[in-house]
C-alpha positions as CSV (number, residue, x, y, z in Angstrom):
1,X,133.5,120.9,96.1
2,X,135.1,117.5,96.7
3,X,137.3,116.0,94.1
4,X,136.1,112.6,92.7
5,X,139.0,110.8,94.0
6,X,137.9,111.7,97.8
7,X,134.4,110.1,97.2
8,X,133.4,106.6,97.5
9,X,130.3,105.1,96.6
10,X,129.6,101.5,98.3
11,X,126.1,99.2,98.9
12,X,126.2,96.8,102.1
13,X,125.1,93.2,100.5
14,X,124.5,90.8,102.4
15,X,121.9,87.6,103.6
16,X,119.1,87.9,105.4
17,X,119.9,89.5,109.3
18,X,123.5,89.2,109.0
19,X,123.7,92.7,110.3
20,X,123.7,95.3,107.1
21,X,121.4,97.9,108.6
22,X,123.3,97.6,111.9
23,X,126.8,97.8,110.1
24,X,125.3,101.4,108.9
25,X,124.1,102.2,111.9
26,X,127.6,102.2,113.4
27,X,129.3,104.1,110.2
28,X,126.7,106.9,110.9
29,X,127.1,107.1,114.0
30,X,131.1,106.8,113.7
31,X,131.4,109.8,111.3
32,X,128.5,111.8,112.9
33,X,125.7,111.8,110.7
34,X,123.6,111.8,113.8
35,X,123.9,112.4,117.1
36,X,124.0,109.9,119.7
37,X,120.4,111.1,120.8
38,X,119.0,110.7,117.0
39,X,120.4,107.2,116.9
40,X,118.1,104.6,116.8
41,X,118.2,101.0,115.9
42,X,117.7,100.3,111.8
43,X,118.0,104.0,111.6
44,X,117.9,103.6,108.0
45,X,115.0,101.4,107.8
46,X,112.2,104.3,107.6
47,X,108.4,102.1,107.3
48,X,107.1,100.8,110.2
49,X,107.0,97.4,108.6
50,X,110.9,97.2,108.0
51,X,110.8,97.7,112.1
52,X,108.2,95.5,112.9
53,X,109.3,92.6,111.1
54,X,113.5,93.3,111.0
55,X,113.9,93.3,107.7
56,X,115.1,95.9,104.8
57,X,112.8,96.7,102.2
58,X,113.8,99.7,100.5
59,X,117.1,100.5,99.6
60,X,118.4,103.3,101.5
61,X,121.4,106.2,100.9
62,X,123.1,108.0,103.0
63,X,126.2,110.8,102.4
64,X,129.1,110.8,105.2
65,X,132.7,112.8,106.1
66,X,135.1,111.0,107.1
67,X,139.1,112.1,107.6
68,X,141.1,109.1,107.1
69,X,144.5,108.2,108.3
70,X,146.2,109.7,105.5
71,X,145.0,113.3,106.7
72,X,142.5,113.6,104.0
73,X,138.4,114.3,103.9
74,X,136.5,111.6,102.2
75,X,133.0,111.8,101.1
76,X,131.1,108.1,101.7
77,X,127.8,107.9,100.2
78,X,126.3,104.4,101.6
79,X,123.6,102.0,100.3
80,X,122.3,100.0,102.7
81,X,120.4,96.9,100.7
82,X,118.0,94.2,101.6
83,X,118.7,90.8,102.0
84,X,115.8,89.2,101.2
85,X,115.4,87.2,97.5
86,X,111.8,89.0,97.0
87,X,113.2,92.6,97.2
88,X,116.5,92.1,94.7
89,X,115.5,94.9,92.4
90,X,116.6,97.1,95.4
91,X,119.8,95.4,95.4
92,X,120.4,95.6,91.6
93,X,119.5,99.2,91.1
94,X,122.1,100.2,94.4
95,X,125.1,98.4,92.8
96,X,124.2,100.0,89.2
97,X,124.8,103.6,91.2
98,X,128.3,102.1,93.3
99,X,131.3,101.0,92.3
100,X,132.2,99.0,95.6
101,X,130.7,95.9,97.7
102,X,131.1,95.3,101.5
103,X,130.1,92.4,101.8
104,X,128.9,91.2,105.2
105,X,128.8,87.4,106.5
106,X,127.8,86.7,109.9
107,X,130.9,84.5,111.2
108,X,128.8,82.0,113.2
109,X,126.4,81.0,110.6
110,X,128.8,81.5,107.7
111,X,127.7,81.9,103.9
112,X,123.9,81.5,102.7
113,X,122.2,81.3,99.6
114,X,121.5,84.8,99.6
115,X,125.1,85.9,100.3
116,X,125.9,83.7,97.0
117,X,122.9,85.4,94.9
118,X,124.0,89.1,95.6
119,X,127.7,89.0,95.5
120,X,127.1,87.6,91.7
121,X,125.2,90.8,91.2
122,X,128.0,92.9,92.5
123,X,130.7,90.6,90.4
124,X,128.7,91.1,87.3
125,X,128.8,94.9,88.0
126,X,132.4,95.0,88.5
127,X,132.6,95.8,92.2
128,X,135.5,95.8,94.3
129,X,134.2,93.3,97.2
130,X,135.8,93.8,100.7
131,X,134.5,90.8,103.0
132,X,133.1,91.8,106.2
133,X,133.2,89.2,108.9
134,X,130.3,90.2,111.4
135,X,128.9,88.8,115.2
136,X,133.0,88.1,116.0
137,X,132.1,88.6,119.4
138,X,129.0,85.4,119.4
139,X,130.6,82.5,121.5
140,X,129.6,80.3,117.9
141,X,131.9,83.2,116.1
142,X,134.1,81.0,113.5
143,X,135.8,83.5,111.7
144,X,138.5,81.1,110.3
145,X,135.8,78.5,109.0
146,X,134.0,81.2,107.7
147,X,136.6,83.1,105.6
148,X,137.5,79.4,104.0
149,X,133.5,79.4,103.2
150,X,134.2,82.5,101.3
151,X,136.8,81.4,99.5
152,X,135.6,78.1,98.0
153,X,132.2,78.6,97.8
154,X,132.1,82.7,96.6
155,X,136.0,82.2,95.4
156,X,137.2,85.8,96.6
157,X,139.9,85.8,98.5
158,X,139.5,86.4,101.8
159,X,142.7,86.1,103.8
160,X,141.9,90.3,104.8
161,X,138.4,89.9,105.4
162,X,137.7,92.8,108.6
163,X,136.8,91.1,111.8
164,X,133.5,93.1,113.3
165,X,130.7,93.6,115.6
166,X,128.1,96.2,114.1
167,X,126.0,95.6,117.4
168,X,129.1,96.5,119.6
169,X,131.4,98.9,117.3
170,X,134.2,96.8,117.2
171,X,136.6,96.9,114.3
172,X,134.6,100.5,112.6
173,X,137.3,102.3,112.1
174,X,139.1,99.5,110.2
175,X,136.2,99.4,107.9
176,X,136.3,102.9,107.0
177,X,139.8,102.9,106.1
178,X,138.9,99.7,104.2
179,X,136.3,101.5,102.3
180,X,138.7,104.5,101.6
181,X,141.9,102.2,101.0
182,X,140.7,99.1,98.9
183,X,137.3,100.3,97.0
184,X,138.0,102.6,93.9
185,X,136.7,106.7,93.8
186,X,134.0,107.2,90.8
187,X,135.5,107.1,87.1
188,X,134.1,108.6,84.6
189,X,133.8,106.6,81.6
190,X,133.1,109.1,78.8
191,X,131.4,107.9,75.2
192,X,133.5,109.1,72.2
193,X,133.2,112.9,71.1
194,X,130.7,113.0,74.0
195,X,130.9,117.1,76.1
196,X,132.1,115.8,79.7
197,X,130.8,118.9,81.0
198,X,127.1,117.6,79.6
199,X,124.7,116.1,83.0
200,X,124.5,112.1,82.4
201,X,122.4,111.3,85.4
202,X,121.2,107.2,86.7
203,X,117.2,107.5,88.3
204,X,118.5,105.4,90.7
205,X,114.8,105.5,93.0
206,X,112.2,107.7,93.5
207,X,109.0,108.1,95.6
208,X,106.1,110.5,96.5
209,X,105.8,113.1,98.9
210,X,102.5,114.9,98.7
211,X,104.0,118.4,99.6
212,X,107.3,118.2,97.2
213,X,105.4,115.8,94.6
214,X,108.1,113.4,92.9
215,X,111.0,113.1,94.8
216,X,114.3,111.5,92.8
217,X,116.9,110.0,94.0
218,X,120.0,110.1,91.2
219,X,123.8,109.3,90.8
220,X,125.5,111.7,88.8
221,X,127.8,110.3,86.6
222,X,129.2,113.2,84.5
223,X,128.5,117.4,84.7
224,X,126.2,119.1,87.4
225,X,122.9,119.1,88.6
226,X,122.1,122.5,89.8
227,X,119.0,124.4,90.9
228,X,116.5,125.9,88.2
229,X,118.1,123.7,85.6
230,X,116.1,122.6,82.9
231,X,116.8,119.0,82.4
232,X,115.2,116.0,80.0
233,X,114.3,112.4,80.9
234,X,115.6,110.5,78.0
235,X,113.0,107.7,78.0
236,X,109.9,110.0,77.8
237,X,111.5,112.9,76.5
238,X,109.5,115.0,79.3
239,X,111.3,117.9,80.8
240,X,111.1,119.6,84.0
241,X,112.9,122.7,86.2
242,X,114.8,121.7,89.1
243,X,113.1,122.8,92.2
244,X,115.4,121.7,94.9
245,X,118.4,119.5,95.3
246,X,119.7,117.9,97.9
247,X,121.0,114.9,99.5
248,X,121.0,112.8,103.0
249,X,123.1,112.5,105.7
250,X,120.8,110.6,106.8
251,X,118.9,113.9,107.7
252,X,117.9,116.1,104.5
253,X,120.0,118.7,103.6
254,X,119.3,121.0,100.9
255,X,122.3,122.1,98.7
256,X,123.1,124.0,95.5
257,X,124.5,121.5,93.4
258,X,125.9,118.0,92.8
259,X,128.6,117.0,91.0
260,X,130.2,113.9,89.0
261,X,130.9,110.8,91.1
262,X,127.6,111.9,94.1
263,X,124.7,110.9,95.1
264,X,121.9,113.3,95.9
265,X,118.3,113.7,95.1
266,X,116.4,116.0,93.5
267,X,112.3,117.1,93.3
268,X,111.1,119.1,90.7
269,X,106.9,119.1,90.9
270,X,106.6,115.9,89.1
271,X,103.1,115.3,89.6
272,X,102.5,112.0,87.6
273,X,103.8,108.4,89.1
274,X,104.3,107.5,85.5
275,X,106.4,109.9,84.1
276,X,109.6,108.9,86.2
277,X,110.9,105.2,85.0
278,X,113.8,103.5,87.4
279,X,116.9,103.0,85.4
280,X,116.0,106.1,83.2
281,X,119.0,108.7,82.3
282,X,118.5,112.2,83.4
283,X,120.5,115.4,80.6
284,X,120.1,119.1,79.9
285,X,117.8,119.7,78.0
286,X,119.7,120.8,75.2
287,X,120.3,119.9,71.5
288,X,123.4,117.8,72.1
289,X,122.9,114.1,71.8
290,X,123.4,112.4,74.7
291,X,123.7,108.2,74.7
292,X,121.7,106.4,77.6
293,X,123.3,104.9,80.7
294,X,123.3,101.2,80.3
295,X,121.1,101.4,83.9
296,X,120.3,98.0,84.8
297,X,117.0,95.7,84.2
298,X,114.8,95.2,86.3
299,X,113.7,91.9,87.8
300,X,110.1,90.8,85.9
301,X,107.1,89.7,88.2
302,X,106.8,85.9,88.7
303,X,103.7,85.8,91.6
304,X,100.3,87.5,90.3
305,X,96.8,87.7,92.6
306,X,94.3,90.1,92.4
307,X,93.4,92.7,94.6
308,X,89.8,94.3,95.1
309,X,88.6,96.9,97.6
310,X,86.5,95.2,100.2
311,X,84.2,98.8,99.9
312,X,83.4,99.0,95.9
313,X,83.3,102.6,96.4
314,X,87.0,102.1,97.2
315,X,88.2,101.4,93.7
316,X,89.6,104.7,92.8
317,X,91.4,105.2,96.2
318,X,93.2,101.7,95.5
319,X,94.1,102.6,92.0
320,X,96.0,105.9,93.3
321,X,97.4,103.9,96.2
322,X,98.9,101.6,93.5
323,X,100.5,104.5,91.0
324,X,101.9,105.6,94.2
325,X,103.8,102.4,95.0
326,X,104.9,102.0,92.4
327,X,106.9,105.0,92.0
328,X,109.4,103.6,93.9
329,X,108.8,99.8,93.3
330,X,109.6,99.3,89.6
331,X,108.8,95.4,89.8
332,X,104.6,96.1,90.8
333,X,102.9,96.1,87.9
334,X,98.6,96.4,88.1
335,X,95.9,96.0,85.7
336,X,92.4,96.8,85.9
337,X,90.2,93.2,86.5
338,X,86.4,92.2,87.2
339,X,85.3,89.8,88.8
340,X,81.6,88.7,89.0
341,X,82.0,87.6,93.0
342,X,83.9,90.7,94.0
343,X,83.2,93.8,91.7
344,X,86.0,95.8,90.0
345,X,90.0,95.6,91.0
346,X,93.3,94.7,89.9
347,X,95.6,92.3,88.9
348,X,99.1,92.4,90.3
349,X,102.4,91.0,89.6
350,X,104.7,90.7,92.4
351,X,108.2,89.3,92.7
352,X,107.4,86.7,95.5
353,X,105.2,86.0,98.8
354,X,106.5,88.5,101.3
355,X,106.4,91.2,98.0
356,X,103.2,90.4,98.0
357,X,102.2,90.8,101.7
358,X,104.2,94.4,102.4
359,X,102.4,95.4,99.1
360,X,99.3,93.9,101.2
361,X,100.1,95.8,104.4
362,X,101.7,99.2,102.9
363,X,98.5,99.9,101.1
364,X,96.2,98.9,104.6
365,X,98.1,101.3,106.4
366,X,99.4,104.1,104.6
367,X,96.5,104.3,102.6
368,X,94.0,103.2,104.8
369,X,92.3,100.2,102.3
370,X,90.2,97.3,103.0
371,X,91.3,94.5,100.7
372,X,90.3,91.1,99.6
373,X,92.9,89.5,98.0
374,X,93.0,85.9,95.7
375,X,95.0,83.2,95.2
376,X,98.5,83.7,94.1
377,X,99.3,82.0,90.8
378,X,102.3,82.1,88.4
379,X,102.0,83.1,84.7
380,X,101.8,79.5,82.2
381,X,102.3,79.2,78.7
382,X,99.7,77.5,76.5
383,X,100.3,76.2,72.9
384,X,96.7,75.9,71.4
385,X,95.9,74.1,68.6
386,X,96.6,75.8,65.3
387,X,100.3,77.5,66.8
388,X,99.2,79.8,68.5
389,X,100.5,80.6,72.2
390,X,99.0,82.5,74.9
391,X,100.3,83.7,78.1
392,X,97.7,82.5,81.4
393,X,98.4,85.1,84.4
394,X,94.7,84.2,86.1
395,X,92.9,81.4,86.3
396,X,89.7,82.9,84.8
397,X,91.2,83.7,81.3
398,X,92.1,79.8,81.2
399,X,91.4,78.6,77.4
400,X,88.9,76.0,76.7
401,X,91.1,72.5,77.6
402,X,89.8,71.3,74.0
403,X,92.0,73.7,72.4
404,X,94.9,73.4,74.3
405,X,97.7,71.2,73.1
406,X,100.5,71.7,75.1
407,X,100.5,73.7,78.6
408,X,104.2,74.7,80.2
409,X,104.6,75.7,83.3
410,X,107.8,78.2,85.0
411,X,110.3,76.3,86.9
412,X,112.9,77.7,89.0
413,X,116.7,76.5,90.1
414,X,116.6,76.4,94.0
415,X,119.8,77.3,96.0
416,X,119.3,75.6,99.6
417,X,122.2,75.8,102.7
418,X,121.4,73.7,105.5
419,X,123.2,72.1,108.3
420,X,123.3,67.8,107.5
421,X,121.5,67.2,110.7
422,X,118.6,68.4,108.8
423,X,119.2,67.3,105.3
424,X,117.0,64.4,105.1
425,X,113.8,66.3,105.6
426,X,114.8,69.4,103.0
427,X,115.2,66.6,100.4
428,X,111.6,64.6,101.1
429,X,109.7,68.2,101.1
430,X,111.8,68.9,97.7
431,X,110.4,65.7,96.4
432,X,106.8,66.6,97.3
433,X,106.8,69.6,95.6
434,X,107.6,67.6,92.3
435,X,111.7,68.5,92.5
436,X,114.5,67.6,90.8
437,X,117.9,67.5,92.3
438,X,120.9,68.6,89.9
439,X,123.5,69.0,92.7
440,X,124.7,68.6,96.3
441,X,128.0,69.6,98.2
442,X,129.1,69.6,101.4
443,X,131.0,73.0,102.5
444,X,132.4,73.1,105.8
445,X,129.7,71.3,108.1
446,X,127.0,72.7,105.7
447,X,125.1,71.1,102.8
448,X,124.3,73.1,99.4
449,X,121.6,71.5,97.4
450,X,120.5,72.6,93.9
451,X,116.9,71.5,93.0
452,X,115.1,72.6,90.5
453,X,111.7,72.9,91.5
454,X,108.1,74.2,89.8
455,X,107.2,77.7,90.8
456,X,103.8,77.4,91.3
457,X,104.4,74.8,94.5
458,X,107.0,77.3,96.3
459,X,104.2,80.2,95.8
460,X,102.0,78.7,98.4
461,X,104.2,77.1,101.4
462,X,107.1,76.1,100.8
463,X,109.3,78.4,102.6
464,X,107.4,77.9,105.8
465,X,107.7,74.6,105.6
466,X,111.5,74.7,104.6
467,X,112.3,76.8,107.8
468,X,109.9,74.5,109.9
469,X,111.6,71.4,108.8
470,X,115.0,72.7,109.5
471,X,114.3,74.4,112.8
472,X,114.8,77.7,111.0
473,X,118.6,77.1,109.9
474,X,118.3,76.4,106.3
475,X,118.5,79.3,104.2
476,X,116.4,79.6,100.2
477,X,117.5,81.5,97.0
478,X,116.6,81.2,93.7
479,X,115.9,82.4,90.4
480,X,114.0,81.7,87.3
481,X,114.9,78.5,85.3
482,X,112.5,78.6,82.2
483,X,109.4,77.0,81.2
484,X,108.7,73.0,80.8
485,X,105.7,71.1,79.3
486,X,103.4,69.6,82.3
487,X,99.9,68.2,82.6
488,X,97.9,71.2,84.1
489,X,94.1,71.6,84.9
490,X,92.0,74.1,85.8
491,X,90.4,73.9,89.1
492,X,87.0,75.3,89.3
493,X,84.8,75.8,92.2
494,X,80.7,75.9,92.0
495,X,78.7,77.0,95.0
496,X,75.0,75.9,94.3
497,X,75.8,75.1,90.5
498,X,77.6,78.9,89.7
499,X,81.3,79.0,89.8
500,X,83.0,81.1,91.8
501,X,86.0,82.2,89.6
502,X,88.2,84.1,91.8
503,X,88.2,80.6,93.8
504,X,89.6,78.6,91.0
505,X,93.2,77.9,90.8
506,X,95.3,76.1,88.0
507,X,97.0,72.7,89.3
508,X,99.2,69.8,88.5
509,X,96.5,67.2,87.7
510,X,98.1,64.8,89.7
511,X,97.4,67.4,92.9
512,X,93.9,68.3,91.7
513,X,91.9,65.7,93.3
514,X,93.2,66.5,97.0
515,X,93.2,70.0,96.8
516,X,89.7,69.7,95.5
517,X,88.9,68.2,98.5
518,X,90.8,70.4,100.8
519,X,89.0,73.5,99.3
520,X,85.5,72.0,99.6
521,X,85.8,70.8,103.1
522,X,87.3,74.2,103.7
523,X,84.1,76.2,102.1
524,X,81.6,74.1,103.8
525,X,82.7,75.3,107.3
526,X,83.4,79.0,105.9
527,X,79.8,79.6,104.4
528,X,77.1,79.9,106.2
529,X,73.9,78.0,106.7
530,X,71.0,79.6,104.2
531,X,67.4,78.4,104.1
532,X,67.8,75.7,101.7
533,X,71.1,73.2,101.0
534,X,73.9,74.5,99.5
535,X,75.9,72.5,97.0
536,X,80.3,72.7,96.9
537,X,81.4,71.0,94.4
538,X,85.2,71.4,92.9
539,X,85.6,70.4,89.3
540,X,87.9,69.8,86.2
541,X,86.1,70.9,82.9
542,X,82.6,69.4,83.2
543,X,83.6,66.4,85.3
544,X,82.9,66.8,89.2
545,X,85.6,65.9,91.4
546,X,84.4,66.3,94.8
547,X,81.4,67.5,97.1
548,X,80.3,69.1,100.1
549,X,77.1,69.9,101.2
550,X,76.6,72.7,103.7
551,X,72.8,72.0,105.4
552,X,69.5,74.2,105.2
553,X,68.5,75.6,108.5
554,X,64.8,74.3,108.6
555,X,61.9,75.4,110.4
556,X,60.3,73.1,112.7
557,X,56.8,73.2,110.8
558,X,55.0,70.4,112.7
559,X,55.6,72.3,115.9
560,X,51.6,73.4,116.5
561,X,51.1,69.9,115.1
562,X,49.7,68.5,118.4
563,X,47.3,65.5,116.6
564,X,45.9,63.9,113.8
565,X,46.0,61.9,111.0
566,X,49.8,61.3,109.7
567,X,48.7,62.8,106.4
568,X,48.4,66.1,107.9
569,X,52.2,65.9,108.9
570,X,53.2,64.8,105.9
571,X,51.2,67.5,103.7
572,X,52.8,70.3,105.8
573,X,56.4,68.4,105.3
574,X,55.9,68.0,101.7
575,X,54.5,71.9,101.3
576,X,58.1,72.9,103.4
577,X,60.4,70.7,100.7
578,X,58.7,72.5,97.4
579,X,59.5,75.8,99.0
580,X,62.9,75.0,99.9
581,X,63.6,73.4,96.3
582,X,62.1,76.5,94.6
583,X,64.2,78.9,97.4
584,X,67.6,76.5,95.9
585,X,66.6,77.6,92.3
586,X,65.9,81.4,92.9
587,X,68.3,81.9,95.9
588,X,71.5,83.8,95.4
589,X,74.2,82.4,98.2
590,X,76.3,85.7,99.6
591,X,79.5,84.3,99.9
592,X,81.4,86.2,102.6
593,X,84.5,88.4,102.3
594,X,86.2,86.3,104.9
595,X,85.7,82.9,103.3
596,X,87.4,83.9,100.3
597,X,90.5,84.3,102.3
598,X,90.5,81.7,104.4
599,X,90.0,79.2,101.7
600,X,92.9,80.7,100.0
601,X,95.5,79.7,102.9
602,X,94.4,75.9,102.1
603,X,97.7,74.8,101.1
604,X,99.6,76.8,103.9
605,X,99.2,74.4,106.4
């Protein structure tokens, strides 16, 4: 058993690819978690996609030994977080289950927007915060520049900040005496007449594993979690018999118990996704009342789209796919949709762009699903006449525009760090997408801009563009800034006179006409060629706003024609026109899987 004063809980926060999962890397290898043979790069980062692309996307834990300079064996238990502003639950959920920060800045490109956004979240959870200065061996390496960054920007003070290179191990040890040294060992903050002895447990994450069923990842905060316990969930008052527990080094280990102040997880044959909420507090069952940990709250989907099987037969398969993500991804949230273009499927809240694609991707290749996704589209408030507001998450439950009064739309405050060289372009795309600058300072050869901006123009292209414009250096954080009153339309789509409603997409009116146009031009080369003309038309209500005509492939009728009176021609002609007119009223256009994705990236370019 290790006393709580030799343990230490601490997350690595961080920006985007200023070397968290690499600084882990090197503390596990360092106190020998692995072996040098078992060592791989981002050995933490477990999905193929957090390889492929180099980014973290689950929140990963991890138990070390470590005897420190003082003679004594310390128990580390590491979070590695992601950096990204998309996956920020993962972040918030680590530092409810730590009581320290290191906080790593890369000391050539100094602090971003994202550094900003997380070490907030660790302030606000009362974290001890030990500034990591990584990449001190790059030739660009500014370490002196960059601790002053920390200081005026972040305002922590800085003056020790640890000198590293994760890629190289330099400075390693120092951290670990750091971590033992300046970050505090688990307290235990008892409520009032409350049995200490009784479990209190944080769900910090969970996930499936189709041998084991549910497994749960927890911090124990006071008593024991042992093996063939019975034990409660507080929210849904379900109980269950610990099967196994366990925690990771980064391997699995299987032990008997875990005590206050560890992390460790736990499985016992929780079938149903459902029944296992993040943030939930885990007891005895017993008849002592126990109060809930405060936990922490989750971050509330901003970026909806649909998602239906490309097979219909598929439908099923996708819905258990879903309950299976989201186990461990407490900001998906799904609902059961139709659509009269693409069958049966489901509407999904995500927390940004790239949530939305390694949602995409996890459930093409893990689960092995065809998908046809739809626009994305943000969630708008509508006052309607008589008081009454309704929230809009998809285009197609749009009210009629002659009872709508007022429509208001999200908007967010955007955090943007880019070198001046550069500025002058960040501020023109700002202004495009209908921004609003509050602030701008200069820190230390970088410009911080605050704009507020409407969410439904950063859903589409805007970080693309941002990191095009600025060669890739500027770096984008933000966070929801409430709702304001704007002139919105719906955009509807009509192929041969029928719309097409999981084309339509609501827009600024002032934007409608253009993308309109860019949608119809896009449809006209996406559909293909029928028997008889096929109208595109976008429109606004029952006005038409623009046109496309894709052409009828026509038979050459007056081919045998070899002679004769011009009225022959002409009765053959006119015979060909009647049946293509009476083909145009009859004839259903198959719109292809294809096209509806394609014409969906319109504003991406």
């Amino acid at each position: 058993m290790t006393e709580q004063k030799f343990i230490r809980n601490f997350a690595i926060i961080a920006h985007i690819d200023h070397g968290k999962s690499t600084l882990a890397d090197r503390l596990i290898e360092y106190c020998g978690g692995l072996q040098k043979r078992e060592m791989s790069q981002q050995v933490l980062d477990s999905m193929d996609i957090e390889r492929e692309r180099g980014i973290t996307i689950k929140a990963q834990t991890v138990r070390l030994k470590y005897k420190a300079k003082d003679g004594n064996m310390y128990q580390l238990n590491l979070m590695d977080t992601p950096g990204h502003v998309d996956f920020s639950y993962e972040v918030s959920r680590s530092l409810a289950a730590c009581e320290g920060s290191l906080l790593v800045v890369d000391a050539s490109q100094g602090v971003e927007a994202q550094t900003l956004a997380n070490v907030y979240q660790a302030i606000d959870n009362n974290h001890e915060i030990v500034p990591v200065l990584n990449k001190i061996d790059l030739p660009a390496a500014e370490p002196e520049r960059v601790k002053e960054q920390i200081e005026n920007v972040i305002g922590i003070d800085a003056s020790d900040a640890l000198l590293v290179s994760a890629k190289s191990g330099i400075g390693i040890e120092d951290v670990l005496e750091a971590i033992v040294t300046r970050l505090p060992a688990p307290k235990n903050d008892f409520v009032q007449n409350e049995n200490p002895n009784i479990l209190k447990a944080l769900l910090v994450d969970s996930w499936y594993d189709q041998y084991l069923g549910v497994v749960i990842l927890v911090r124990i905060f006071q008593g024991q979690l042992k093996k063939s316990m019975k034990i409660k969930m507080l929210s849904t008052k379900n109980t269950y018999i610990v099967d196994n527990v366990g925690y990771f080094t980064p391997k699995k280990v299987m032990c008997d118990v875990l005590e206050a102040g560890q992390l460790g997880f736990f499985t016992a044959s929780i079938k149903q996704v459902t029944e296992c909420k993040v943030g939930d507090t885990i007891t005895e069952d017993s008849k002592i009342e126990v109060k809930m940990l405060p936990g922490f709250k989750p971050n509330l989907p901003v970026v909806f789209c649909s998602l239906f099987p490309a097979d219909a037969s598929d439908f099923e398969r996708l819905k258990d796919s879903l309950g299976k993500l989201r186990l461990n991804d407490a900001s998906l949230e799904f609902e059961t949709e139709s659509s009269t273009a693409l069958g049966f499927g489901f509407r999904c809240g995500f927390l940004g762009l790239l949530h939305l694609e390694i949602v995409q991707e996890r459930l093409e290749r893990e689960f092995d699903l065809d998908l046809i996704t739809t626009a994305p589209s943000v969630v708008y408030k509508v006052n309607l006449r008589g008081g009454k507001q309704v929230e809009v998450h998809n285009p197609a439950d749009f009210p009629d525009p002659q009872a709508i009064e007022t429509m208001l739309e999200p908007w967010i405050r955007a955090t943007i760090m880019v070198p001046e060289e550069y500025l002058g372009s960040v501020l023109t795309l700002c202004t495009d997408k209908r921004g609003v600058q509050i602030d701008m300072k200069y820190i230390a050869g970088r410009i911080m801009v605050v704009y507020r901006l409407p969410l439904n123009e950063i859903v589409f292209d805007f970080y693309d563009r941002l990191k095009g414009c600025s060669k890739g250096y500027a770096s984008f954080d933000w966070e929801i800034d409430g709702y304001e009153e704007s002139n919105l339309v719906k955009l509807s789509i009509l192929v041969n006179s029928d719309p097409v409603d999981a084309l339509s997409i609501i827009v600024h009116k002032s934007r409608a006409e253009s993308r309109g146009r860019e949608l119809c031009a896009r449809l006209k080369d996406l559909i293909p060629r029928q028997l008889f003309q096929i109208a595109i038309q976008a429109a606004i209500g029952g006005k038409i706003i623009a046109r496309e005509n894709v052409k009828a492939m026509r038979k050459d009728v007056l081919a045998k024609c070899y002679g004769g009176d011009i009225t022959r021609k002409r009765k053959l002609l006119e015979k060909q026109k009647a049946g293509k007119k009476r083909m145009r009223n009859i004839g259903n256009v198959e719109i292809p899987q294809s096209a509806f994705i394609a014409a969906l990236k319109v504003g991406d370019n």
